[in-house]
PDB file of N, CA, C and O in Angstrom:
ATOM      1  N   UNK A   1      91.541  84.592  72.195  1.00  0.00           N
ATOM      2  CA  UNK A   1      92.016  85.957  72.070  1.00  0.00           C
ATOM      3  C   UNK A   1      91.074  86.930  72.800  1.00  0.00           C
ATOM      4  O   UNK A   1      91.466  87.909  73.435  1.00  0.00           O
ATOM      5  N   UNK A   2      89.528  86.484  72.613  1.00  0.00           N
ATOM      6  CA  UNK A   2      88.780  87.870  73.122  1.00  0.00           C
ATOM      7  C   UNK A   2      88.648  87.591  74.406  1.00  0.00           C
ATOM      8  O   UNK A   2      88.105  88.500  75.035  1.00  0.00           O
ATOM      9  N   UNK A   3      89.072  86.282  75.274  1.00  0.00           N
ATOM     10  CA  UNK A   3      89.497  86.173  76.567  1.00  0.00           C
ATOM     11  C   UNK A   3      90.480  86.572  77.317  1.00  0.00           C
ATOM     12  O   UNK A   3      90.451  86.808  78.525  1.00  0.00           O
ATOM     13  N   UNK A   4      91.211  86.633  76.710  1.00  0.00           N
ATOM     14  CA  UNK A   4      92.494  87.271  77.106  1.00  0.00           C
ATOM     15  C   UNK A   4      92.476  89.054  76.933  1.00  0.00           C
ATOM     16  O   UNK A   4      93.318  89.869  77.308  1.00  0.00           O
ATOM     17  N   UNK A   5      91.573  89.200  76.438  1.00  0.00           N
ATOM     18  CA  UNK A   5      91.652  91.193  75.887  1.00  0.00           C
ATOM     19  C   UNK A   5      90.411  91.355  77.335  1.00  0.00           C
ATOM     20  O   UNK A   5      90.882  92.099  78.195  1.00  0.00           O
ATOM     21  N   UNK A   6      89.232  90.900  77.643  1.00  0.00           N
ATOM     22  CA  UNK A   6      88.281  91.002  78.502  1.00  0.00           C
ATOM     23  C   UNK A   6      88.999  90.966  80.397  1.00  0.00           C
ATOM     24  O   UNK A   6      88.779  91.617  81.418  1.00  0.00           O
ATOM     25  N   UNK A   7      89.991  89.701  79.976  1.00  0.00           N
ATOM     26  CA  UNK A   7      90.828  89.596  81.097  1.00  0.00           C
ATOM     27  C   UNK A   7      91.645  90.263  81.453  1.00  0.00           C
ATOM     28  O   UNK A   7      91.809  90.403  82.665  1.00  0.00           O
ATOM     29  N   UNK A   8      92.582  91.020  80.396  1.00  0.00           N
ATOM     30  CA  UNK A   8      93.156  92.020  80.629  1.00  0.00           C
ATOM     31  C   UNK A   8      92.770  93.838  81.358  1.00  0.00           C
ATOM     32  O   UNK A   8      93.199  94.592  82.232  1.00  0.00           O
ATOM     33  N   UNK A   9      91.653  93.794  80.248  1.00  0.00           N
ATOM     34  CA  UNK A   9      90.998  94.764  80.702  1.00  0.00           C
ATOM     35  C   UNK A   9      90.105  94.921  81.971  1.00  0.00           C
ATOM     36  O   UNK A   9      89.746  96.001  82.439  1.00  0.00           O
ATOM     37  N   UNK A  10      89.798  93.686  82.459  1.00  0.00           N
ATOM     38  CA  UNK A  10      89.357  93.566  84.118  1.00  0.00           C
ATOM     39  C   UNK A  10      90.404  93.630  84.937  1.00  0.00           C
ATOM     40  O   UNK A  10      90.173  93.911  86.113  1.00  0.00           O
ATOM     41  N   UNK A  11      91.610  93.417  84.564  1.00  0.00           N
ATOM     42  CA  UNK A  11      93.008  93.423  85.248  1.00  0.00           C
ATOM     43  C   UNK A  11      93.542  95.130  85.399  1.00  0.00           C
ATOM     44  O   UNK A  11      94.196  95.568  86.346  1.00  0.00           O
ATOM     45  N   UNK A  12      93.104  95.859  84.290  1.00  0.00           N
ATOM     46  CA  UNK A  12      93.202  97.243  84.169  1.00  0.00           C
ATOM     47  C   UNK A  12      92.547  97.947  84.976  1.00  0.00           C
ATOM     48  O   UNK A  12      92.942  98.755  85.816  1.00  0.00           O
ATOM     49  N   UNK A  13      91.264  97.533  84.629  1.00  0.00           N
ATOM     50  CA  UNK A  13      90.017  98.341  85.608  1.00  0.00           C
ATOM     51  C   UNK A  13      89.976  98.353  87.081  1.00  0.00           C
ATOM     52  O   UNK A  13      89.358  99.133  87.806  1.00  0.00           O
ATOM     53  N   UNK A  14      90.926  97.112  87.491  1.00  0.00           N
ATOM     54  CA  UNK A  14      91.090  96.594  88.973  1.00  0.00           C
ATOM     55  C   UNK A  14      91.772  97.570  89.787  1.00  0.00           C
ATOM     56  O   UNK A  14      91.398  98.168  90.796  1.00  0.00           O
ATOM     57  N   UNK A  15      93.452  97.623  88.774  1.00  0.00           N
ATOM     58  CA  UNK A  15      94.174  98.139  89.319  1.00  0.00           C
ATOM     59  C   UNK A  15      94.111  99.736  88.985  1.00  0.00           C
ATOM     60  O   UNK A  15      94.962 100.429  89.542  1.00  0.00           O
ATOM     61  N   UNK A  16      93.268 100.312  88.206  1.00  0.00           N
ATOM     62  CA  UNK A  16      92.999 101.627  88.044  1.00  0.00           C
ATOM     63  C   UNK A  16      92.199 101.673  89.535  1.00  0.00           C
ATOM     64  O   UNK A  16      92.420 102.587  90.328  1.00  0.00           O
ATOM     65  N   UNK A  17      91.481 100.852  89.753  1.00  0.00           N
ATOM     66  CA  UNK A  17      90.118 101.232  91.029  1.00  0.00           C
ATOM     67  C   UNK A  17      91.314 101.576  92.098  1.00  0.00           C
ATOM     68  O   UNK A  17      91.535 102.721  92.493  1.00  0.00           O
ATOM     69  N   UNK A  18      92.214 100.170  92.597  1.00  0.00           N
ATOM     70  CA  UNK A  18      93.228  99.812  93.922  1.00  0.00           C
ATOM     71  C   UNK A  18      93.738 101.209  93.909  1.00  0.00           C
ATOM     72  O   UNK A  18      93.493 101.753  94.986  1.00  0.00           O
ATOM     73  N   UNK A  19      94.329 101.940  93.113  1.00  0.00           N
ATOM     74  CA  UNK A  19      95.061 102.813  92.566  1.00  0.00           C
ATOM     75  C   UNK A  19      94.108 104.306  93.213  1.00  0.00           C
ATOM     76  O   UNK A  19      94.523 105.078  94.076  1.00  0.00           O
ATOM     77  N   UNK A  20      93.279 104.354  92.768  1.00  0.00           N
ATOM     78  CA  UNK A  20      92.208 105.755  93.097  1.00  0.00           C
ATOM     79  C   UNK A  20      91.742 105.766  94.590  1.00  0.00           C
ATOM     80  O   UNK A  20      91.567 106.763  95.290  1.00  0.00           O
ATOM     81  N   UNK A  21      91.542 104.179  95.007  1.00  0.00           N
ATOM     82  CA  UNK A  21      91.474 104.137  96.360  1.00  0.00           C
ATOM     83  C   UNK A  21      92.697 104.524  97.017  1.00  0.00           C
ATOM     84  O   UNK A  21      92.607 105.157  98.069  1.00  0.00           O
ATOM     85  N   UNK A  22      93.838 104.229  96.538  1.00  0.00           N
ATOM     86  CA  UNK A  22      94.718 104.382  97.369  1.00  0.00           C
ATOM     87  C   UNK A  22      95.498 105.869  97.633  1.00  0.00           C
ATOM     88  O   UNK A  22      96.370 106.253  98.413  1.00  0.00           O
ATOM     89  N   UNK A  23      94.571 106.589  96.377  1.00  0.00           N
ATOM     90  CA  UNK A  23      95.651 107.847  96.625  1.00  0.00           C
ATOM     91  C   UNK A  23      93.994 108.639  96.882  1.00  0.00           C
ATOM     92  O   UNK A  23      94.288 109.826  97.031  1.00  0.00           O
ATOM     93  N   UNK A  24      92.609 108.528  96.982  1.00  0.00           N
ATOM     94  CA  UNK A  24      91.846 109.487  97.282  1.00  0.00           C
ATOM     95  C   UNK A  24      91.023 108.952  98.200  1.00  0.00           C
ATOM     96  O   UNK A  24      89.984 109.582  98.392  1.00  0.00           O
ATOM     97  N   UNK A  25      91.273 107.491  99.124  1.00  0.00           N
ATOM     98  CA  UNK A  25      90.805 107.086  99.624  1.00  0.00           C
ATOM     99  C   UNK A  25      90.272 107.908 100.787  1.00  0.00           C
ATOM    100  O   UNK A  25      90.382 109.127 100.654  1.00  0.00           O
ATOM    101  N   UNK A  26      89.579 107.342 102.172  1.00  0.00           N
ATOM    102  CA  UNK A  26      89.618 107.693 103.547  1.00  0.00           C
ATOM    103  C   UNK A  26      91.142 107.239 104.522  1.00  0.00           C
ATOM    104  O   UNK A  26      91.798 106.198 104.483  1.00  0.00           O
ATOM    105  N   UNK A  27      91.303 108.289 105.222  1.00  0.00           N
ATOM    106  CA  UNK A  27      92.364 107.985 105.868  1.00  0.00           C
ATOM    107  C   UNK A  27      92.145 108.511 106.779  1.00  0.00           C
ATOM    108  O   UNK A  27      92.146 109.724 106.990  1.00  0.00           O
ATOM    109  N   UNK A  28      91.758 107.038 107.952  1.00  0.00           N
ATOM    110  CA  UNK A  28      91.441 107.076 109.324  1.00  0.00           C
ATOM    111  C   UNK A  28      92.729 107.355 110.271  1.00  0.00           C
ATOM    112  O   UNK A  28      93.915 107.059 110.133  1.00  0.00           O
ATOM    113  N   UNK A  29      92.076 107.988 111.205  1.00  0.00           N
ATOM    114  CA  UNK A  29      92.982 108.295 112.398  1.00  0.00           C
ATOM    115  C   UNK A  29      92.732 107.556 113.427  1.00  0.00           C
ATOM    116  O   UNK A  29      91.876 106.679 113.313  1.00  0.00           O
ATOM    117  N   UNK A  30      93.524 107.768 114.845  1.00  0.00           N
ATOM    118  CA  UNK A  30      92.902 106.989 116.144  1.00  0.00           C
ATOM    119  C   UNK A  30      91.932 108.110 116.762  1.00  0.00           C
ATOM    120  O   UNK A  30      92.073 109.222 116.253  1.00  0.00           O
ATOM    121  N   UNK A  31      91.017 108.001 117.726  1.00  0.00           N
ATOM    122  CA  UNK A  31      90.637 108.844 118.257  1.00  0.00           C
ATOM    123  C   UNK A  31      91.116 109.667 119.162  1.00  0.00           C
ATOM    124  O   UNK A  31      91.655 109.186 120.159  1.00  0.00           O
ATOM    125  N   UNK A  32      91.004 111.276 118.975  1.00  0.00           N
ATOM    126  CA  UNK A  32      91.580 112.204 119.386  1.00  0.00           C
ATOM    127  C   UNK A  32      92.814 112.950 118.006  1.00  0.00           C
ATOM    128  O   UNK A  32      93.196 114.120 118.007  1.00  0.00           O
ATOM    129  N   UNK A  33      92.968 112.535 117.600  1.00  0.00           N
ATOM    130  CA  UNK A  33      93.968 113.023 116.353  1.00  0.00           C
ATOM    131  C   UNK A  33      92.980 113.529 115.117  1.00  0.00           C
ATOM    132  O   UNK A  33      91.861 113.172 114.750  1.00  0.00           O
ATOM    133  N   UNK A  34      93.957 114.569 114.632  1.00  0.00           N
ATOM    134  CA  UNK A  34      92.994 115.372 113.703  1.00  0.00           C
ATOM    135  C   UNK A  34      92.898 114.574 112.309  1.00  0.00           C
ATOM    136  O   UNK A  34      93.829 113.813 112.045  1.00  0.00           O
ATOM    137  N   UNK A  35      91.801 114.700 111.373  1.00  0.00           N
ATOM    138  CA  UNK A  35      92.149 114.167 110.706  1.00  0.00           C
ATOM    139  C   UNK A  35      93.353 114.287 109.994  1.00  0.00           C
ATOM    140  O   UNK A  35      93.959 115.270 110.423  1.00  0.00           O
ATOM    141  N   UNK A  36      94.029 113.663 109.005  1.00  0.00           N
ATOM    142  CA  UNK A  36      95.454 113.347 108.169  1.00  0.00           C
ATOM    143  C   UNK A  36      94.850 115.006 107.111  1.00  0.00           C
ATOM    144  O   UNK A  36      93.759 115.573 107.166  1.00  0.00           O
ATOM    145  N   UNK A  37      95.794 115.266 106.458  1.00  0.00           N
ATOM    146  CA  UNK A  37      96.132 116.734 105.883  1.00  0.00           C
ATOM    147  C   UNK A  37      97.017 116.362 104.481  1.00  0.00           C
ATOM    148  O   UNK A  37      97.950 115.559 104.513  1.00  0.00           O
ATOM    149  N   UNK A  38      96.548 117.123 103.142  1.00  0.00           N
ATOM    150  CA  UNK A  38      97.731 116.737 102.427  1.00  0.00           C
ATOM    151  C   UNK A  38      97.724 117.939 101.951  1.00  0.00           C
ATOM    152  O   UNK A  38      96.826 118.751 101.730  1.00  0.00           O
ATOM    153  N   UNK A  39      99.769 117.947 101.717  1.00  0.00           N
ATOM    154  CA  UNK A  39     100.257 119.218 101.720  1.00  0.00           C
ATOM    155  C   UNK A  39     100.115 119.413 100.123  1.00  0.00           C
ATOM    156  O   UNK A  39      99.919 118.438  99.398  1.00  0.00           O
ATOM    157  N   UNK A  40     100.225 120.752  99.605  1.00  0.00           N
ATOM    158  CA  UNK A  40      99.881 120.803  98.605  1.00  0.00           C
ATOM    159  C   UNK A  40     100.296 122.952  98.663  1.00  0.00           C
ATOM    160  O   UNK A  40     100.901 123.590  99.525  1.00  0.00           O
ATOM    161  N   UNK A  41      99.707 123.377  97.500  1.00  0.00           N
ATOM    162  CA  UNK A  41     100.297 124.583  97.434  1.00  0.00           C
ATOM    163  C   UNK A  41      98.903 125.650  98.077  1.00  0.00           C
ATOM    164  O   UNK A  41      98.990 126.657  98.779  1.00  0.00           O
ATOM    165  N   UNK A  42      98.010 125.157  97.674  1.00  0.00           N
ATOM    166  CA  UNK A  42      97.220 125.631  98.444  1.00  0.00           C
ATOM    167  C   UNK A  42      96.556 126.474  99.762  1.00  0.00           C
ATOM    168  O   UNK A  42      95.926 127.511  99.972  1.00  0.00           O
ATOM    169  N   UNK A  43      97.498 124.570 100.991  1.00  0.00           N
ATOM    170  CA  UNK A  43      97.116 124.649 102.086  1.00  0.00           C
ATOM    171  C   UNK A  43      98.512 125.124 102.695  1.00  0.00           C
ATOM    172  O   UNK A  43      98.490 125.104 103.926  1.00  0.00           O
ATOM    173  N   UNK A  44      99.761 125.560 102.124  1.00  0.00           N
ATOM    174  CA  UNK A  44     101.150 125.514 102.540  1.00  0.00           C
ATOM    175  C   UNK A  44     100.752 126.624 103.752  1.00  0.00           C
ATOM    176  O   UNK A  44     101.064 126.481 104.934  1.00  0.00           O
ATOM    177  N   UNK A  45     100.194 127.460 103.340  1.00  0.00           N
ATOM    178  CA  UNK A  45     100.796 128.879 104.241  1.00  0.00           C
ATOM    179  C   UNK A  45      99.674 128.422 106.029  1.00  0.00           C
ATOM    180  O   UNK A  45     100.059 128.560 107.191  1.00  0.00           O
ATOM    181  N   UNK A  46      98.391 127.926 105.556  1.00  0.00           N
ATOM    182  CA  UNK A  46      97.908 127.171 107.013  1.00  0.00           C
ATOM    183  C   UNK A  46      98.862 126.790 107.899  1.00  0.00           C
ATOM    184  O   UNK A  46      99.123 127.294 108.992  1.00  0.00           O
ATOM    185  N   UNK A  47      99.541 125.540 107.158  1.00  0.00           N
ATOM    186  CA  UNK A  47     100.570 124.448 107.511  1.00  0.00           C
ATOM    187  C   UNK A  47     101.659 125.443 108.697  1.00  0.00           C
ATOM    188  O   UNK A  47     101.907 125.196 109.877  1.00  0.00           O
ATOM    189  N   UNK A  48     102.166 126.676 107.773  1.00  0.00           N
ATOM    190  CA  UNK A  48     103.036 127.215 108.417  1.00  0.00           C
ATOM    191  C   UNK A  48     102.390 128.526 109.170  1.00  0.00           C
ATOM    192  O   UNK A  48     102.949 129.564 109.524  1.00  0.00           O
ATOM    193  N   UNK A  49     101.765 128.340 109.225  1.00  0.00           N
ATOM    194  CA  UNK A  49     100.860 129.271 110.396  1.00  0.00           C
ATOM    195  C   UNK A  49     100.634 128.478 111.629  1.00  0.00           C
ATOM    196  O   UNK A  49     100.874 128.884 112.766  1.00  0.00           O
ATOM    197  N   UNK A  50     100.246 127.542 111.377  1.00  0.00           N
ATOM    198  CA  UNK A  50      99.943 126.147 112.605  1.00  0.00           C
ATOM    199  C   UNK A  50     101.642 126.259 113.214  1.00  0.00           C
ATOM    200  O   UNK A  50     101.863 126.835 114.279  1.00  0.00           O
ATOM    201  N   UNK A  51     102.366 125.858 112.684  1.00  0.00           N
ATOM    202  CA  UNK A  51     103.717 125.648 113.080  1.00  0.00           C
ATOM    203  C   UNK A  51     104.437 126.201 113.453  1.00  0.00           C
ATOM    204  O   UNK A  51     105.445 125.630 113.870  1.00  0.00           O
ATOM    205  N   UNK A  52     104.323 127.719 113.519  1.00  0.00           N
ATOM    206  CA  UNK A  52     104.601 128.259 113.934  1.00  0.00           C
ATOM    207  C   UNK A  52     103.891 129.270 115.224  1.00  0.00           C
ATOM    208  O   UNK A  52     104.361 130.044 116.059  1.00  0.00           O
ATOM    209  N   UNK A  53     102.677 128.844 114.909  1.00  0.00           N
ATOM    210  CA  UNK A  53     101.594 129.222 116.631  1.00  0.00           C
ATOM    211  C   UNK A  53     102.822 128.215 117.582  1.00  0.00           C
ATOM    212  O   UNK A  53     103.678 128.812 118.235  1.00  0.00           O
ATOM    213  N   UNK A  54     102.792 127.013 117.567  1.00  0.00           N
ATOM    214  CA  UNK A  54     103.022 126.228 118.619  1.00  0.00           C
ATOM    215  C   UNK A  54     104.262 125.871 119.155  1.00  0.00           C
ATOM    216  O   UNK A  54     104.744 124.765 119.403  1.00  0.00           O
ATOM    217  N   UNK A  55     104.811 127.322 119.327  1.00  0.00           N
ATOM    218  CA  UNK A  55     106.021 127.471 120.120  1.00  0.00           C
ATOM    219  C   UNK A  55     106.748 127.025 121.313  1.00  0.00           C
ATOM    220  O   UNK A  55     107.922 127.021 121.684  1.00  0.00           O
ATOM    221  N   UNK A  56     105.174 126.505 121.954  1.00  0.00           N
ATOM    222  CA  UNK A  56     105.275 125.925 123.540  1.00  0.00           C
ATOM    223  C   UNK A  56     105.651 124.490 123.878  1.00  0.00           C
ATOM    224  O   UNK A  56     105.852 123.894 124.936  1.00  0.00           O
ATOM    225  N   UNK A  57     105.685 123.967 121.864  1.00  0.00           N
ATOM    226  CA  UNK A  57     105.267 122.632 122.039  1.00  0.00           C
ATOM    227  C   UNK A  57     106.517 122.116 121.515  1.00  0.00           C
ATOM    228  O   UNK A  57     106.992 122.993 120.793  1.00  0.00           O
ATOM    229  N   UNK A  58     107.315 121.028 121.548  1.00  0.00           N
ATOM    230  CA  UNK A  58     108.314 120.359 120.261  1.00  0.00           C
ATOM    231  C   UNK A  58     107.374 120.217 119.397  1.00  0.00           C
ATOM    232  O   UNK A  58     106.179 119.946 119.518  1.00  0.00           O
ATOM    233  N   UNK A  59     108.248 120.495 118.225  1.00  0.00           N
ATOM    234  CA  UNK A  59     107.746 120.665 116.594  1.00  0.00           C
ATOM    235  C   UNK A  59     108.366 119.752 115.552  1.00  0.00           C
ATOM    236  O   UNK A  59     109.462 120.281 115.369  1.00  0.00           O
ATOM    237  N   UNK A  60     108.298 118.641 114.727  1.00  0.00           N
ATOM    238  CA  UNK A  60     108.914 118.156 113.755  1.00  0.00           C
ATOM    239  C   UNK A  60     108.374 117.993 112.520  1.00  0.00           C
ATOM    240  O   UNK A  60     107.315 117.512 112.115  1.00  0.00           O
ATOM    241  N   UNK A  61     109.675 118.678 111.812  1.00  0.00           N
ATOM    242  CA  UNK A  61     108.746 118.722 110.555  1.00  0.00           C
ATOM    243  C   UNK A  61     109.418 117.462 109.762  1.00  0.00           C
ATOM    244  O   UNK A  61     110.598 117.567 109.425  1.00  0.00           O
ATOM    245  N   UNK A  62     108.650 116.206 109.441  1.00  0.00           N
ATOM    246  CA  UNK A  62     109.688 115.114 108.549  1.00  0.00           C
ATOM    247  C   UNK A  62     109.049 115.750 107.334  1.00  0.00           C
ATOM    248  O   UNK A  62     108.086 116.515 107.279  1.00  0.00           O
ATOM    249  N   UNK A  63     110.049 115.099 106.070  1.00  0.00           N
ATOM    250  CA  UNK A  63     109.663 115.199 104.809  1.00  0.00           C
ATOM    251  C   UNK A  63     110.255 113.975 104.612  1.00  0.00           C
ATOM    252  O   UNK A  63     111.463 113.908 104.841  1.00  0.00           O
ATOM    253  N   UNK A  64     109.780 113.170 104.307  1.00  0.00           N
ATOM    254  CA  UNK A  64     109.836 111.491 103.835  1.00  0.00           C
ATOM    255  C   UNK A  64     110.240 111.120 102.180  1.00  0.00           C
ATOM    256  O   UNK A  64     109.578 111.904 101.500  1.00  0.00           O
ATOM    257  N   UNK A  65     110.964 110.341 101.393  1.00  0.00           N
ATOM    258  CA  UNK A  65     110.294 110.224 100.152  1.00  0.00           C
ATOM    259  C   UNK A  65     111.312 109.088  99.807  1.00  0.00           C
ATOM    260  O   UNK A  65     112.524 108.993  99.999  1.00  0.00           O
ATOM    261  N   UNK A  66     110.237 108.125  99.133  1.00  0.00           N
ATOM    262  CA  UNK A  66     110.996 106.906  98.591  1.00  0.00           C
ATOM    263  C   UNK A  66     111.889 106.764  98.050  1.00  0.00           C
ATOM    264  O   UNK A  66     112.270 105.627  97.773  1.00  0.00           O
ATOM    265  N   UNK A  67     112.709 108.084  97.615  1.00  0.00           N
ATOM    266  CA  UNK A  67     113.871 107.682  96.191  1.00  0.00           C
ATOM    267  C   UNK A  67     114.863 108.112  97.432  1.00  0.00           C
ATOM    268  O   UNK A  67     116.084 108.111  97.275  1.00  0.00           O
TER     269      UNK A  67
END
């Protein structure tokens, strides 16, 4: 029993870590690209300040989402 509660809970702790890495990790770019940006309420009005400077350029805005 107290193998199975120790095992579990290393199974928890694992996927809590995979989990924190994966959403506060580093997120590399190639060189020359800015770093990656996450949108949020914060940084919105930047976002659309940038996007709208660059009139000269094609612009796409995706919004992606799993469901």
């Amino acid at each position: 029993m107290r193998r199975a509660l120790v095992t579990a809970c290393a199974a928890l702790a694992l996927a809590a870590a995979a989990g924190a890495y994966s959403e506060y990790g580093p997120r590399p770019t190639p060189n020359g690209q800015p770093p990656l940006a996450r949108l949020n309420a914060a940084n919105f009005e930047d976002l659309k300040q940038r996007f709208n400077q660059a009139t000269d350029r094609v612009r796409v805005l995706a919004l992606l989402s799993p469901t």
